[in-house]
N, C-alpha and C positions, 0 to 999 in steps of 0.2 A: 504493500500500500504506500501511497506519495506522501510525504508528510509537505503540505502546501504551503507551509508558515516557513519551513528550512529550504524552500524555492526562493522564497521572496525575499530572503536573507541573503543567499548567495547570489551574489552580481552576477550577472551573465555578460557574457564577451559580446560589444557591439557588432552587428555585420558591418562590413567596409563590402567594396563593388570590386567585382571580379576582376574589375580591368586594375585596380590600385594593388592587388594582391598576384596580378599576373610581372606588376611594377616591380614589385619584394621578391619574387621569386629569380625577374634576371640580374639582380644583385648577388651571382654566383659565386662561391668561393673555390677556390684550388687547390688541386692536392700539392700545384709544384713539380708534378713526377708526368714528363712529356708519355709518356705512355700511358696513364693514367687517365689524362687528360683530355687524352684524345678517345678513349674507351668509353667515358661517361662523365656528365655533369654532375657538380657538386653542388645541390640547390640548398637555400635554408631548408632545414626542417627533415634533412636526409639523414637517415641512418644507413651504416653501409658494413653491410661484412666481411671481414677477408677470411677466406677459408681454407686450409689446404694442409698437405700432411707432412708442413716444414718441423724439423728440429726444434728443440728449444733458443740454441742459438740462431736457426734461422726468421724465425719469429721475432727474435730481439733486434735484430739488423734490419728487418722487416718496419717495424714497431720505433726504431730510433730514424730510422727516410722517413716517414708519414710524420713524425712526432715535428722533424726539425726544418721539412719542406713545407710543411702548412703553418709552422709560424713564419717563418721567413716571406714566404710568397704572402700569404694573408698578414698581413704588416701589424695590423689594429686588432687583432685577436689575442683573446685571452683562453688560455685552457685549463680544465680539470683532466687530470688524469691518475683515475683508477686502476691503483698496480697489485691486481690479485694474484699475480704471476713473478712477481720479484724481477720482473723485466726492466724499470726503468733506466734509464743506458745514461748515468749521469758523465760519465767521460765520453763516449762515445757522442752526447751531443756538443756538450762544451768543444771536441777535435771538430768536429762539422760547422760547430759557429764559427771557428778561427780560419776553415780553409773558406767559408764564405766573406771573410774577412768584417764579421761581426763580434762583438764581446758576449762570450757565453752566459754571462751574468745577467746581460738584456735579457737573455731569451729564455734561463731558466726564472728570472722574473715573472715571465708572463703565465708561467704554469702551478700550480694550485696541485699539488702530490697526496692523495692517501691513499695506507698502504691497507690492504685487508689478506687476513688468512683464513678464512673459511666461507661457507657459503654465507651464515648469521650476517658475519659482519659487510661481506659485498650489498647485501642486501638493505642492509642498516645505511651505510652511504649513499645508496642511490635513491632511497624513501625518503630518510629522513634528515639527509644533509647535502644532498646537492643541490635542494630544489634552491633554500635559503643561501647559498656558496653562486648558482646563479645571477641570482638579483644584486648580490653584496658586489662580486667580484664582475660581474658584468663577462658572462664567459661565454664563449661563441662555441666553442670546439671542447668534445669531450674525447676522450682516448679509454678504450675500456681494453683492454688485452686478455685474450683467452677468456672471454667474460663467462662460457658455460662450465669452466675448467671443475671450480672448487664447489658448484652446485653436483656434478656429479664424477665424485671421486670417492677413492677407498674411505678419508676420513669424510665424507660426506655421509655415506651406510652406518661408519661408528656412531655418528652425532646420532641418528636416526635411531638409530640403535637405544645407544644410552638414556633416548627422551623419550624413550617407548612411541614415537613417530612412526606414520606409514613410511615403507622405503619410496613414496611417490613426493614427500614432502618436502623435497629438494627443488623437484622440476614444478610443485606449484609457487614452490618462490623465486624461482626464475623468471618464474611465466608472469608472476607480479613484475618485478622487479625491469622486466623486457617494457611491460603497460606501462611505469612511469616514464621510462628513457622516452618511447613512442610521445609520449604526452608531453611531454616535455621537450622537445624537437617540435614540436605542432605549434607550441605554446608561444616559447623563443627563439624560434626561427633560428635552432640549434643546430650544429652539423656535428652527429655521432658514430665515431668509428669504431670498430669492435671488429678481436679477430677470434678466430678459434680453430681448434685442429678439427679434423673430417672424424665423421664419426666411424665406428669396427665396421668393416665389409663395403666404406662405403668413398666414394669419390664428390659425391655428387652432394651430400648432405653434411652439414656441420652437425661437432657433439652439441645436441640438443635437441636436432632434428626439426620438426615442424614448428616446436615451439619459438626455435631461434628463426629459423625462414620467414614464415609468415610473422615474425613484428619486427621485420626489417625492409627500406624500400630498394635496396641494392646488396646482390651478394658479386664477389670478385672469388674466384680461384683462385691463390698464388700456387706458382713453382716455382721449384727455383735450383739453380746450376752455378758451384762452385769450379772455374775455368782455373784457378791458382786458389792458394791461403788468404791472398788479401783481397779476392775480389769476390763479390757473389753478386751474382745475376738474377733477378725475379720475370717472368713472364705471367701475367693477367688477363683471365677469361672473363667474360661477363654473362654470368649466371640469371640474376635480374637485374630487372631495371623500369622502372616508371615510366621511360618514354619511349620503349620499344617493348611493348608486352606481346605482339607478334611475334616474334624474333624470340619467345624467350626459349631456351634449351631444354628439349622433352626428354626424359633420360628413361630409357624402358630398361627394368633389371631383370635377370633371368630371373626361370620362374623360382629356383631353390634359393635365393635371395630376396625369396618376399617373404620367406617365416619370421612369425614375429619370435624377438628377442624377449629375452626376461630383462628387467631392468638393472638386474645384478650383472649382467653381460658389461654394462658398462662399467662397473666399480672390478673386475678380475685385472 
Protein backbone atom coordinates (compact mmCIF):
# COMPACT_ATOMS: atom_id res chain seq x y z
CA UNK A 1 0.00 0.00 0.00
CA UNK A 2 1.39 3.88 -0.99
CA UNK A 3 1.75 5.73 2.05
CA UNK A 4 0.52 9.27 0.33
CA UNK A 5 1.69 11.66 3.06
CA UNK A 6 5.72 10.14 2.46
CA UNK A 7 4.93 11.01 -1.49
CA UNK A 8 4.22 14.46 -0.64
CA UNK A 9 7.30 14.71 1.51
CA UNK A 10 9.62 13.50 -0.91
CA UNK A 11 10.41 16.09 -3.72
CA UNK A 12 10.22 14.77 -6.99
CA UNK A 13 12.89 15.53 -9.69
CA UNK A 14 11.48 18.33 -12.03
CA UNK A 15 11.01 17.03 -15.96
CA UNK A 16 13.46 19.21 -18.13
CA UNK A 17 12.61 18.73 -22.29
CA UNK A 18 14.31 16.18 -24.07
CA UNK A 19 16.13 18.25 -26.31
CA UNK A 20 18.06 20.08 -22.94
CA UNK A 21 18.82 16.41 -21.70
CA UNK A 22 19.94 15.39 -25.26
CA UNK A 23 22.40 18.87 -24.52
CA UNK A 24 23.91 16.88 -21.05
CA UNK A 25 24.34 13.88 -22.80
CA UNK A 26 26.92 15.29 -25.69
CA UNK A 27 28.99 16.71 -22.82
CA UNK A 28 30.92 13.28 -23.35
CA UNK A 29 33.73 12.23 -21.25
CA UNK A 30 36.84 10.13 -22.32
CA UNK A 31 38.45 7.25 -21.56
CA UNK A 32 41.80 8.95 -23.05
CA UNK A 33 42.69 5.32 -24.54
CA UNK A 34 42.41 5.90 -28.69
CA UNK A 35 41.12 2.52 -28.97
CA UNK A 36 38.63 2.89 -26.45
CA UNK A 37 37.44 5.65 -27.94
CA UNK A 38 36.83 4.90 -31.00
CA UNK A 39 34.86 1.48 -29.71
CA UNK A 40 32.21 3.50 -27.67
CA UNK A 41 31.01 6.70 -26.04
CA UNK A 42 31.51 7.72 -22.71
CA UNK A 43 28.08 9.50 -21.89
CA UNK A 44 27.11 11.00 -18.35
CA UNK A 45 25.34 8.50 -16.41
CA UNK A 46 27.31 5.34 -18.15
CA UNK A 47 28.27 2.50 -16.23
CA UNK A 48 30.68 0.35 -18.06
CA UNK A 49 32.20 -3.06 -17.49
CA UNK A 50 35.60 -4.44 -18.29
CA UNK A 51 35.47 -8.06 -18.33
CA UNK A 52 37.97 -10.75 -19.09
CA UNK A 53 40.19 -13.58 -17.63
CA UNK A 54 43.24 -11.19 -17.09
CA UNK A 55 45.65 -11.82 -14.07
CA UNK A 56 45.64 -10.12 -11.03
CA UNK A 57 48.49 -8.18 -12.32
CA UNK A 58 46.84 -7.66 -15.47
CA UNK A 59 43.97 -6.16 -14.04
CA UNK A 60 46.04 -3.75 -12.09
CA UNK A 61 47.94 -2.40 -15.27
CA UNK A 62 44.47 -2.47 -16.73
CA UNK A 63 43.00 -0.46 -13.66
CA UNK A 64 46.13 2.14 -13.40
CA UNK A 65 45.55 3.22 -17.85
CA UNK A 66 41.77 3.83 -17.03
CA UNK A 67 42.56 5.32 -13.59
CA UNK A 68 45.26 7.82 -14.86
CA UNK A 69 43.96 8.41 -18.71
CA UNK A 70 40.52 9.68 -17.44
CA UNK A 71 41.89 12.14 -15.08
CA UNK A 72 44.23 13.51 -17.37
CA UNK A 73 42.03 13.74 -20.54
CA UNK A 74 38.85 14.73 -18.37
CA UNK A 75 40.98 17.63 -16.65
CA UNK A 76 37.93 18.92 -14.15
CA UNK A 77 37.03 15.46 -12.80
CA UNK A 78 37.08 14.31 -9.44
CA UNK A 79 37.06 10.42 -8.53
CA UNK A 80 36.11 7.82 -5.98
CA UNK A 81 37.70 4.86 -6.14
CA UNK A 82 36.62 1.73 -4.54
CA UNK A 83 39.66 -0.70 -3.86
CA UNK A 84 38.17 -4.03 -2.91
CA UNK A 85 40.87 -5.68 -4.67
CA UNK A 86 44.15 -4.03 -3.13
CA UNK A 87 44.65 -2.96 -6.73
CA UNK A 88 45.28 0.69 -6.25
CA UNK A 89 48.67 1.38 -8.21
CA UNK A 90 49.94 4.32 -6.01
CA UNK A 91 53.57 4.24 -7.82
CA UNK A 92 52.41 3.15 -10.90
CA UNK A 93 50.30 6.32 -11.34
CA UNK A 94 52.44 8.86 -9.75
CA UNK A 95 55.45 7.12 -12.81
CA UNK A 96 52.50 7.89 -15.51
CA UNK A 97 51.96 11.56 -14.13
CA UNK A 98 55.60 12.20 -14.42
CA UNK A 99 56.02 10.75 -18.10
CA UNK A 100 52.80 12.83 -18.89
CA UNK A 101 54.86 15.57 -17.48
CA UNK A 102 52.23 16.33 -14.78
CA UNK A 103 52.81 16.36 -10.77
CA UNK A 104 51.41 13.20 -9.28
CA UNK A 105 50.29 14.81 -6.28
CA UNK A 106 47.69 16.83 -8.68
CA UNK A 107 46.34 13.82 -9.73
CA UNK A 108 46.25 11.73 -6.80
CA UNK A 109 44.59 14.82 -5.30
CA UNK A 110 41.79 14.54 -7.25
CA UNK A 111 40.95 10.91 -6.17
CA UNK A 112 38.90 10.08 -2.83
CA UNK A 113 40.43 6.09 -1.94
CA UNK A 114 38.48 3.48 0.25
CA UNK A 115 39.64 0.48 0.94
CA UNK A 116 37.05 -2.59 1.69
CA UNK A 117 37.73 -6.26 2.60
CA UNK A 118 34.80 -8.10 2.35
CA UNK A 119 31.55 -8.02 0.64
CA UNK A 120 29.73 -6.10 4.22
CA UNK A 121 32.00 -3.58 3.82
CA UNK A 122 31.82 -2.80 -0.39
CA UNK A 123 28.41 -2.75 0.24
CA UNK A 124 28.46 -0.34 3.28
CA UNK A 125 30.47 2.35 0.95
CA UNK A 126 28.52 2.27 -1.90
CA UNK A 127 24.86 2.66 0.21
CA UNK A 128 25.99 4.43 2.77
CA UNK A 129 28.94 6.69 1.94
CA UNK A 130 29.38 7.44 -1.45
CA UNK A 131 26.19 8.99 -2.11
CA UNK A 132 27.19 11.91 0.78
CA UNK A 133 31.24 11.70 -0.79
CA UNK A 134 29.25 12.70 -4.05
CA UNK A 135 27.65 15.88 -3.22
CA UNK A 136 30.64 16.92 -0.65
CA UNK A 137 33.55 16.03 -3.11
CA UNK A 138 31.76 16.91 -6.34
CA UNK A 139 32.98 13.44 -8.01
CA UNK A 140 32.27 12.80 -11.75
CA UNK A 141 34.10 9.36 -12.13
CA UNK A 142 33.83 6.32 -9.94
CA UNK A 143 36.52 3.25 -10.38
CA UNK A 144 35.10 0.03 -8.61
CA UNK A 145 37.72 -2.96 -9.59
CA UNK A 146 36.76 -6.55 -9.58
CA UNK A 147 33.47 -5.14 -7.90
CA UNK A 148 31.66 -8.88 -7.81
CA UNK A 149 35.18 -10.35 -6.52
CA UNK A 150 34.45 -10.24 -2.58
CA UNK A 151 30.41 -10.69 -2.94
CA UNK A 152 31.24 -14.14 -4.10
CA UNK A 153 34.23 -15.76 -2.69
CA UNK A 154 35.41 -18.45 -0.34
CA UNK A 155 35.33 -15.83 2.64
CA UNK A 156 32.04 -14.77 1.37
CA UNK A 157 30.31 -18.77 2.14
CA UNK A 158 32.39 -18.29 5.67
CA UNK A 159 30.56 -14.99 6.46
CA UNK A 160 27.33 -16.74 5.38
CA UNK A 161 28.06 -19.40 7.02
CA UNK A 162 28.84 -17.91 10.46
CA UNK A 163 25.59 -15.54 10.33
CA UNK A 164 23.52 -18.60 9.77
CA UNK A 165 22.68 -16.52 6.08
CA UNK A 166 21.37 -18.15 2.99
CA UNK A 167 24.49 -18.89 0.62
CA UNK A 168 22.36 -16.50 -1.93
CA UNK A 169 22.84 -13.53 0.58
CA UNK A 170 25.96 -12.31 -1.14
CA UNK A 171 24.43 -11.99 -4.61
CA UNK A 172 21.32 -10.02 -3.02
CA UNK A 173 23.63 -7.49 -1.95
CA UNK A 174 25.29 -7.17 -4.99
CA UNK A 175 22.39 -6.94 -6.69
CA UNK A 176 21.58 -3.94 -4.12
CA UNK A 177 24.59 -2.44 -4.16
CA UNK A 178 24.74 -2.67 -8.44
CA UNK A 179 20.76 -0.57 -7.92
CA UNK A 180 22.53 2.21 -6.10
CA UNK A 181 25.71 2.75 -8.56
CA UNK A 182 22.79 2.53 -11.42
CA UNK A 183 20.87 5.21 -9.50
CA UNK A 184 23.30 7.17 -8.82
CA UNK A 185 24.96 7.53 -12.48
CA UNK A 186 21.18 8.54 -13.55
CA UNK A 187 21.20 10.84 -10.75
CA UNK A 188 24.76 12.69 -11.24
CA UNK A 189 25.35 12.31 -14.51
CA UNK A 190 28.03 9.93 -13.14
CA UNK A 191 30.51 7.88 -15.27
CA UNK A 192 31.02 4.33 -13.58
CA UNK A 193 33.77 1.92 -14.33
CA UNK A 194 33.96 -1.52 -12.84
CA UNK A 195 35.95 -4.43 -13.95
CA UNK A 196 35.64 -8.12 -13.14
CA UNK A 197 37.02 -11.50 -14.08
CA UNK A 198 34.69 -13.95 -16.45
CA UNK A 199 32.94 -16.17 -14.71
CA UNK A 200 34.00 -20.76 -14.45
CA UNK A 201 33.15 -22.01 -18.17
CA UNK A 202 32.56 -18.99 -19.38
CA UNK A 203 33.86 -16.17 -21.96
CA UNK A 204 31.06 -14.33 -22.60
CA UNK A 205 29.67 -13.55 -18.90
CA UNK A 206 31.29 -11.66 -15.86
CA UNK A 207 31.53 -13.22 -12.20
CA UNK A 208 28.07 -12.34 -11.29
CA UNK A 209 26.52 -13.03 -14.35
CA UNK A 210 23.13 -11.57 -15.09
CA UNK A 211 23.12 -9.66 -12.19
CA UNK A 212 26.28 -7.75 -13.15
CA UNK A 213 25.17 -7.52 -17.07
CA UNK A 214 21.87 -6.25 -16.81
CA UNK A 215 22.78 -3.01 -14.32
CA UNK A 216 25.29 -2.00 -16.53
CA UNK A 217 24.92 0.16 -19.89
CA UNK A 218 28.38 -1.18 -21.57
CA UNK A 219 30.28 -4.30 -21.09
CA UNK A 220 34.07 -4.36 -23.00
CA UNK A 221 36.08 -7.62 -23.15
CA UNK A 222 39.68 -7.10 -22.28
CA UNK A 223 42.62 -9.33 -23.51
CA UNK A 224 45.59 -8.90 -23.38
CA UNK A 225 49.35 -9.83 -24.75
CA UNK A 226 52.54 -9.50 -22.89
CA UNK A 227 55.10 -8.87 -26.27
CA UNK A 228 58.36 -8.34 -23.54
CA UNK A 229 58.20 -7.79 -19.28
CA UNK A 230 57.79 -4.14 -19.73
CA UNK A 231 55.06 -3.98 -22.10
CA UNK A 232 51.46 -5.22 -22.08
CA UNK A 233 49.17 -4.80 -24.62
CA UNK A 234 45.04 -4.96 -24.05
CA UNK A 235 42.74 -5.51 -27.14
CA UNK A 236 38.67 -4.41 -26.54
CA UNK A 237 35.44 -6.04 -27.67
CA UNK A 238 32.31 -4.52 -27.34
CA UNK A 239 29.87 -6.76 -25.79
CA UNK A 240 27.17 -3.94 -25.01
CA UNK A 241 26.26 -0.95 -25.62
CA UNK A 242 23.30 1.68 -25.68
CA UNK A 243 23.71 2.94 -29.12
CA UNK A 244 24.00 -0.09 -31.13
CA UNK A 245 21.67 -2.66 -29.43
CA UNK A 246 21.42 -4.35 -33.10
CA UNK A 247 24.96 -5.03 -33.37
CA UNK A 248 24.83 -6.59 -29.86
CA UNK A 249 26.83 -10.03 -29.75
CA UNK A 250 24.41 -13.34 -29.53
CA UNK A 251 26.60 -15.88 -27.95
CA UNK A 252 24.87 -19.55 -28.29
CA UNK A 253 26.75 -22.04 -25.63
CA UNK A 254 26.66 -25.77 -26.30
CA UNK A 255 24.19 -27.41 -25.14
CA UNK A 256 26.25 -29.39 -21.83
CA UNK A 257 27.03 -25.68 -20.93
CA UNK A 258 23.63 -24.76 -20.12
CA UNK A 259 23.49 -26.97 -16.74
CA UNK A 260 22.88 -24.96 -14.05
CA UNK A 261 25.63 -24.51 -11.58
CA UNK A 262 25.20 -24.62 -7.77
CA UNK A 263 26.25 -21.52 -6.36
CA UNK A 264 29.16 -23.11 -4.25
CA UNK A 265 30.75 -23.69 -7.96
CA UNK A 266 31.77 -20.23 -7.51
CA UNK A 267 33.39 -20.03 -3.98
CA UNK A 268 35.74 -23.95 -4.91
Amino acid sequence: MIDIDKLQESPAQDFISAEERWQQLQQCYRFGIPSLDALTRLYPGSVVLFQGDLSTSGFRTLVTRLTLSLLLTNSHSQMAFIDGANLFPFFEIGEGARRHQTDPLLVLDRIQLARAFNFHQVTEIITNHLPDLIRRKQINIIMIPQISAHYLSKEALQYQEYDKRPATSSLTELNASLGVLKSLALQYDLVIIMTATNAPQSRYKALGGTYLAHSVTNIIRVDHSAPNRKEVQFSFELLKDPERPVSQVEVVDPLEERQLMSLTHFWR
